[in-house]
TORPASE-149575 format. One line per field, with one value per atom (N, C-alpha, C): atom name; z, x, y. Coordinates in steps of 0.001 Angstrom, whole numbers, plus 500000, padded with zeros to 6 digits. Last residue first. Layout:
# residues N
atom: [CA|...]
w: [Z|...]
u: [X|...]
v: [Y|...]
# end
This chain:
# residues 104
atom: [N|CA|C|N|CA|C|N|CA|C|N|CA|C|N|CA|C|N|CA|C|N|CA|C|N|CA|C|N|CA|C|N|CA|C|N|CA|C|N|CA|C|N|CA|C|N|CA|C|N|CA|C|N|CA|C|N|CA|C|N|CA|C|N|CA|C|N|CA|C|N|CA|C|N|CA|C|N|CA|C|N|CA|C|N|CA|C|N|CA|C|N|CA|C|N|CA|C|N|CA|C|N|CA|C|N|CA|C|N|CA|C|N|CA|C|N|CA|C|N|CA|C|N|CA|C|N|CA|C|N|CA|C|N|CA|C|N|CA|C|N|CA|C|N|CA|C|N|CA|C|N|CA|C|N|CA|C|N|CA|C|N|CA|C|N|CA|C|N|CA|C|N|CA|C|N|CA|C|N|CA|C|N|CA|C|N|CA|C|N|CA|C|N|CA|C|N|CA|C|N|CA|C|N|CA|C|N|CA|C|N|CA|C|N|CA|C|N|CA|C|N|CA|C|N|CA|C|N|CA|C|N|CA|C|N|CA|C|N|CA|C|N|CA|C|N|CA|C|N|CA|C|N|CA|C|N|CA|C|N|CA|C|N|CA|C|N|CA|C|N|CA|C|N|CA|C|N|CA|C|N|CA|C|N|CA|C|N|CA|C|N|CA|C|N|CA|C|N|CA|C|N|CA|C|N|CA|C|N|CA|C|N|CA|C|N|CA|C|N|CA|C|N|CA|C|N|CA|C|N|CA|C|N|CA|C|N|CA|C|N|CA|C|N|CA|C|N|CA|C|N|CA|C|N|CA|C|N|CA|C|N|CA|C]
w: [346403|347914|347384|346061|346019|346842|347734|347741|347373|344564|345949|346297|343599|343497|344561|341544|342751|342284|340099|340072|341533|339130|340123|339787|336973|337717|339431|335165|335196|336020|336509|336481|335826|336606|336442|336005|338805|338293|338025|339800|339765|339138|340090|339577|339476|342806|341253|340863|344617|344382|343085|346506|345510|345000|349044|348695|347473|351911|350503|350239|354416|353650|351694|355627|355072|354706|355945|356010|356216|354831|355496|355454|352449|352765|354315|352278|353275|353329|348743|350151|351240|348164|347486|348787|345001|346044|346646|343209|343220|344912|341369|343300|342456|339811|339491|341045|339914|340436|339885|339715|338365|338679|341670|340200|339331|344608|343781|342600|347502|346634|345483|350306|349178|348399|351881|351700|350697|353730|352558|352525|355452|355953|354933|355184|355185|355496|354544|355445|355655|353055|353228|354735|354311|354275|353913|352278|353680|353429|351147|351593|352963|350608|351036|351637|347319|349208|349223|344899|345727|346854|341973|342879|344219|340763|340791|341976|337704|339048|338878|335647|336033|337247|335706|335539|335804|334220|335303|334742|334452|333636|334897|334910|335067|334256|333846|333883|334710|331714|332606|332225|328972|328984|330954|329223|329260|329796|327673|328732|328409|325442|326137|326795|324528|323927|324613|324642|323072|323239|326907|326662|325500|326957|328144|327644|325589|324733|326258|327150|325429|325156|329277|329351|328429|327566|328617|328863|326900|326182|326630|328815|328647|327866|330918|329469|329011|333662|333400|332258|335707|334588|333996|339000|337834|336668|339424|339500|338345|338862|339703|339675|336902|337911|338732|335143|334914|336543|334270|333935|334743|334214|334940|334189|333077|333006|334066|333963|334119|334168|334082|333421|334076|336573|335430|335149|337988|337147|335838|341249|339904|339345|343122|342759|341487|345033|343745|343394|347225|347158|346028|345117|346449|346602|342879|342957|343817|344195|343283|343276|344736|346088|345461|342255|343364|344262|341667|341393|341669|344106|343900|343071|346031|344819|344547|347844|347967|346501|349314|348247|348077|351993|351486|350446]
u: [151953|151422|150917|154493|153535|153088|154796|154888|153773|155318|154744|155282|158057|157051|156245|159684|158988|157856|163059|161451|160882|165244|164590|163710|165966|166970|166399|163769|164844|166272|160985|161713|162981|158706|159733|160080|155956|156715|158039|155343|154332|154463|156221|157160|155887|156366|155870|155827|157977|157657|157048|158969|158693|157810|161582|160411|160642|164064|163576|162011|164223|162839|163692|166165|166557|165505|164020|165864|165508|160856|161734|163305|158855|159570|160870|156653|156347|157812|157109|156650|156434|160730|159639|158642|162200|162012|160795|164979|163754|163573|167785|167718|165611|170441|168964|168361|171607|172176|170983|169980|170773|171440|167887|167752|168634|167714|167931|167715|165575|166123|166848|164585|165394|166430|161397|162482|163513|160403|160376|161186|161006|160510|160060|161440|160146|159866|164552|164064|161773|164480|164472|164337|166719|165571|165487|168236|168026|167021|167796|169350|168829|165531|165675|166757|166346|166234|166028|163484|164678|165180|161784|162782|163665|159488|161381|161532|157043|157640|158671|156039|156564|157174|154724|153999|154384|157439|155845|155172|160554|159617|158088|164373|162598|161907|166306|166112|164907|166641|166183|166195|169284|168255|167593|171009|170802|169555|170410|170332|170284|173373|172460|171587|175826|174786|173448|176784|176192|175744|177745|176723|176786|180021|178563|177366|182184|180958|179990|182639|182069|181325|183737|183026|181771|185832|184713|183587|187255|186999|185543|186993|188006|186966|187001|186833|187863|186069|187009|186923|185534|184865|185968|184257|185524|184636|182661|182531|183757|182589|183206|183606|180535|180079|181270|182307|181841|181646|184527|183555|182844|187804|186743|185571|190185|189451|187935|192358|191218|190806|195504|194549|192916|195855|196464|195687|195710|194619|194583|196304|196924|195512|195302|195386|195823|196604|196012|196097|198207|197022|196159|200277|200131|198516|201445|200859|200062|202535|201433|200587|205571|204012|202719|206508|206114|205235|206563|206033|205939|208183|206476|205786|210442|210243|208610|212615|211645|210977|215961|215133|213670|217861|216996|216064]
v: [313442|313091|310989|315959|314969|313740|319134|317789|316885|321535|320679|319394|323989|323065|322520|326424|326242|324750|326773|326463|326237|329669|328245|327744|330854|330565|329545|331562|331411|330810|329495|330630|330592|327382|327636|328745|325770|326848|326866|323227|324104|325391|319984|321141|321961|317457|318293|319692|315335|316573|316924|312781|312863|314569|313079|312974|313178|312945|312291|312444|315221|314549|314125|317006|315303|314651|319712|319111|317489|319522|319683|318948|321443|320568|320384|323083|322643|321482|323707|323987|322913|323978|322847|323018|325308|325625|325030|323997|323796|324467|324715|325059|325109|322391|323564|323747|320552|321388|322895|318401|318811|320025|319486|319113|319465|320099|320523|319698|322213|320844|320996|323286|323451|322557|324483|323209|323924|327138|325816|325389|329281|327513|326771|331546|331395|330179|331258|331984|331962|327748|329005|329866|325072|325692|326953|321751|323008|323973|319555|320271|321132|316820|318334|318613|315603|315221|316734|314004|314974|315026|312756|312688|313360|314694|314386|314092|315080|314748|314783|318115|316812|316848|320444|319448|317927|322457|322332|321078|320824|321192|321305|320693|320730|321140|321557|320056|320425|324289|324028|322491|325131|324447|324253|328534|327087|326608|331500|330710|329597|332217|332666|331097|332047|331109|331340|334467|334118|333243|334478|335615|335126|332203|332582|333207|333649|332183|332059|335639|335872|334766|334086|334816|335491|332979|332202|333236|334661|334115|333456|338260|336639|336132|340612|340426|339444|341565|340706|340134|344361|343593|342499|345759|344874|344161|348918|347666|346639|351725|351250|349363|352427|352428|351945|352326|353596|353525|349697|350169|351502|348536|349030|349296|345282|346745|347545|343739|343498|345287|343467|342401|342727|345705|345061|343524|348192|347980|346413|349012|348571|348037|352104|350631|350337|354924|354295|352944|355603|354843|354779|357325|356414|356516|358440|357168|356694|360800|361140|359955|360021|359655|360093|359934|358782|358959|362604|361555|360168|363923|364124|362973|363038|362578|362857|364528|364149|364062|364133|364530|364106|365155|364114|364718]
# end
């Protein structure tokens, strides 16, 4: 029986196909979608501080605020609780949430 070195040289090495690495290990997936993501850079927020909305409360943080959304935007809203329809006001916006109260 012959034993083939370059074949088992392979073994447990992964295939690399359609999708390149980067340094740290981590997948990178270089596609079209991806390119027009990073050029138009961040999309518009549907909140604003200062204005009301509408919201139900989904569910809760680990600290016990509420968590609503806007337009699929994640408002973080104090003191809210799971299935409170309420009216709320926007107190902060962040990139990627806003925090607000309940209006009263």
């Amino acid at each position: 029986m012959s034993y083939n070195r370059e074949r088992s040289s392979s073994r447990g090495k992964s295939s690399s196909r359609g999708k390149s690495s980067s340094r740290d290990g981590r997948r990178r997936y270089d596609s079209d979608a991806a390119k027009k993501l990073k050029r138009q850079g961040p999309l518009p927020k549907p909140v604003e501080v200062g204005m009301t909305y509408d919201v139900d409360i989904t569910e809760i943080t680990g600290k016990g605020d509420g968590i609503a959304r806007v337009q699929g935007f994640i408002v973080f809203v104090e003191y809210g609780k799971i299935g409170n329809k309420i009216r709320i006001k926007v107190t902060e916006v962040a990139d990627r949430f806003a925090k607000a109260t309940i209006e009263v």
